[in-house]
C-alpha positions in Angstrom: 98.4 72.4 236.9 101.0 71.0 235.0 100.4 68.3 232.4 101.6 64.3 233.3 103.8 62.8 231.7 103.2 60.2 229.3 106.9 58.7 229.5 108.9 58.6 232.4 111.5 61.2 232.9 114.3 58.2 233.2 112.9 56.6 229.9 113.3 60.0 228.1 116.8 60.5 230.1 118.1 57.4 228.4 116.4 57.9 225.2 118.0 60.8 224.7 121.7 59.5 226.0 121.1 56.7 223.5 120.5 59.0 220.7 123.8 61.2 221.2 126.1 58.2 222.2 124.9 56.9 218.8 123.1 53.6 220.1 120.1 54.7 218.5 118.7 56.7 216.0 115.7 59.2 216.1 113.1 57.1 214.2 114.1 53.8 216.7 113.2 55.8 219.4 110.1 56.4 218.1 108.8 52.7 217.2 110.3 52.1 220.5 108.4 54.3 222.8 105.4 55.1 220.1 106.3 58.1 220.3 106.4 61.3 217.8 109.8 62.2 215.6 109.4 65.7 216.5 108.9 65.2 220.6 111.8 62.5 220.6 113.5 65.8 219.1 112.1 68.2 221.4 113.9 66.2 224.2 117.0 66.0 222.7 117.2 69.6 222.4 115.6 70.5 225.9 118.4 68.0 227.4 120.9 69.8 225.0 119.8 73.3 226.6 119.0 72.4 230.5 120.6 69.0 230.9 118.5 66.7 232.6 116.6 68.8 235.0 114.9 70.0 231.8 112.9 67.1 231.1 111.9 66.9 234.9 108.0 66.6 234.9 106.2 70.2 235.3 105.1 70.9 238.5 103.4 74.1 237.5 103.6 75.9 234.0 106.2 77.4 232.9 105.8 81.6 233.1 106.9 83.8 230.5 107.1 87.7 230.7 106.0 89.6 228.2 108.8 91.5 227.5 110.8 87.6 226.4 107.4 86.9 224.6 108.0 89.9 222.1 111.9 89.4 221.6 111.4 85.9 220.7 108.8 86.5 218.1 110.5 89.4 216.4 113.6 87.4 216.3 112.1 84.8 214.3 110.0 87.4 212.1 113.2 88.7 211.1 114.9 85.7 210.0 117.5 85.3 213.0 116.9 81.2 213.2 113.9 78.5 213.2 111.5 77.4 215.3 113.6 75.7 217.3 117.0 77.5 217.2 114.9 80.5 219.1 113.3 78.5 221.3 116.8 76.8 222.5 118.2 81.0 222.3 114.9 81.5 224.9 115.0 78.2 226.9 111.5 77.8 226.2 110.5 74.4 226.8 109.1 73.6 223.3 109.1 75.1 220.1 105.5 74.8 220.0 105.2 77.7 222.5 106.9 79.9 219.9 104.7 78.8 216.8 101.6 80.5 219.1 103.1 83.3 219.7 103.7 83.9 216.2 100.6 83.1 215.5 98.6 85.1 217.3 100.6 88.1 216.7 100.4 87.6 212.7 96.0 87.2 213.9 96.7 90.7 215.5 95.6 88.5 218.9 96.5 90.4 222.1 99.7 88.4 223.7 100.4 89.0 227.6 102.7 87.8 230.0 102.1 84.0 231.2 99.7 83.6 234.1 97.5 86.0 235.4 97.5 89.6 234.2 100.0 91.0 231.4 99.2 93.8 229.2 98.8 94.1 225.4 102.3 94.1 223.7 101.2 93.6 220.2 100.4 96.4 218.2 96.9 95.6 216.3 95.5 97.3 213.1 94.3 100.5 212.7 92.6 102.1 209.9 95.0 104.3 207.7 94.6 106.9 205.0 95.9 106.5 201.0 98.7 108.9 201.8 99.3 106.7 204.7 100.0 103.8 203.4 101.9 105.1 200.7 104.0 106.6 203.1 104.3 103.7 205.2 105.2 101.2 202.2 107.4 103.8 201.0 109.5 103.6 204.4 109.6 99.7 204.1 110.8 99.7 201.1 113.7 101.5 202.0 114.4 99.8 204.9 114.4 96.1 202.8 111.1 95.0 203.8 111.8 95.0 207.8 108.2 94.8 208.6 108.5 95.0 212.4 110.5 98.2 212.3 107.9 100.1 210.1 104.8 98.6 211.9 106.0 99.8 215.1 107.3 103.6 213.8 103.9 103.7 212.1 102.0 102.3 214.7 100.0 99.3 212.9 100.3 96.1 213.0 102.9 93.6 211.2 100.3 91.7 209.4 98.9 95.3 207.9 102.5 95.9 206.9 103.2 93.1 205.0 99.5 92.7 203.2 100.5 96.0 201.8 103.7 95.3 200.8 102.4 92.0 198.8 99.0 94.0 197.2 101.9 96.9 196.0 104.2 94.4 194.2 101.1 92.5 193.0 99.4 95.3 191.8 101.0 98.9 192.4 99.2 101.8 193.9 96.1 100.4 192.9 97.0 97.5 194.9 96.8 99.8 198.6 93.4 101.5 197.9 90.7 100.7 200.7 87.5 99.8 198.7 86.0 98.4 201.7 82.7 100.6 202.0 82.1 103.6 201.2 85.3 105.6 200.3 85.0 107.2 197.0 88.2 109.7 197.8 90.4 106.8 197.7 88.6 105.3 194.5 88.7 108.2 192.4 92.6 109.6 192.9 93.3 110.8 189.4 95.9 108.9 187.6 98.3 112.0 188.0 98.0 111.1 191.9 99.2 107.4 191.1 101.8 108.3 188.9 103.3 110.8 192.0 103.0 108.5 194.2 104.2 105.6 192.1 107.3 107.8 191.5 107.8 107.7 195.3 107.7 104.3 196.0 110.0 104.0 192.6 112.6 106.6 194.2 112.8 104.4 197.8 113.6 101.7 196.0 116.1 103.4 194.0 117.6 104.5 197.0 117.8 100.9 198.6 119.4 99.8 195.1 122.0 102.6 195.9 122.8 101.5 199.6 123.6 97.5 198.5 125.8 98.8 195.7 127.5 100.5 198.1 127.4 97.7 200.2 128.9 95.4 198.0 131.5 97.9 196.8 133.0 98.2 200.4 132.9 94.5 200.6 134.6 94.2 197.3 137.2 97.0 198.5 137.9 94.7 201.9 138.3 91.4 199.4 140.7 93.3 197.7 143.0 94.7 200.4 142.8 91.2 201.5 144.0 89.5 198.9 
């Protein structure tokens, strides 16, 4: 069942007008109609998106398939706009929504289409090998940190992605060893092992070094042809 309202839909209708004819500000709302800064905002941008049929009370909840759940969250993983700017790009009704769903995929939590059913769409962790996860940070590197690109190739999850990435730059190939019980093999890799595969990691990111020079040299090249 959906939620009721605590403010009437006309009260938030002309909120909302008053706010973008200029007659009042955000905050005035709010003393007004004791009500939060960021759900005055959420109106404004819902009315923005939908018009007025957006803030129309819910009759039921509001479904959402997987498939939008996943495109949503990688969007905003990879830096394409806030909170709220994919949540207007999705029409989902608050930003709120979105902060879950990133949430529980960064938890490895499963996420499934709204309502009853759905099926996993999140990739969760999996145990990995040294040779692995040298492997797998070596191809992130490359690729300028995309997490979700690698964690989907490799087949684990973001969150494993990242934590690697971080424990390498904190602390190099000692940094991705699994300690956790008993796994001597991983322990005891002679330091000729880490220098090799040190020298890996150093060559990817060599060869990302290499593709934004060449970047900036075509960009430099158009500036010039330009001007």
């Amino acid at each position: 069942m959906g939620r009721k309202p605590k403010i009437e839909f006309e009260v938030k209708i002309e909120a909302v007008k008053d706010y973008l004819t200029g007659v009042k500000s955000v905050k005035k709302i709010c003393d007004e109609l004791s009500a939060g800064k960021t759900t005055v905002k959420e109106w404004i941008r819902v009315y923005r998106s939908k018009g007025e049929s957006g803030l129309l009370p819910q009759i039921k909840n509001t479904t959402y398939s997987k498939e939008l759940k996943i495109s949503a969250v990688e969007d905003y993983l990879e830096g394409k706009g806030s909170f709220l700017d994919i949540s207007m790009k999705y029409g989902l009704r608050s930003s709120s929504q979105l902060k879950r769903w990133v949430m529980k995929y960064n938890s490895h939590e499963e996420i499934k289409s709204s309502g009853a059913g759905g099926n996993q769409i999140m990739t969760k962790g999996r145990t990995t090998t040294i040779e692995e996860r040298i492997e797998i940070v070596k191809y992130c590197i490359e690729r300028n940190k995309n997490y979700i690109e690698t964690s989907k190739k490799y087949q684990v999850s973001y969150q494993q992605v990242r934590s690697w990435m971080i424990r390498f730059e904190e602390s190099g190939i000692d940094g991705l060893l699994d300690r956790r019980g008993k796994r001597k093999p991983e322990e005891q890799m002679t330091e000729v092992d880490k220098l090799k595969a040190e020298m890996r990691l150093l060559e990817a990111k060599n060869k990302r070094l290499e593709m934004e020079n060449e970047l900036l040299k075509k960009l430099e090249e158009i500036e010039r042809r330009r001007g």
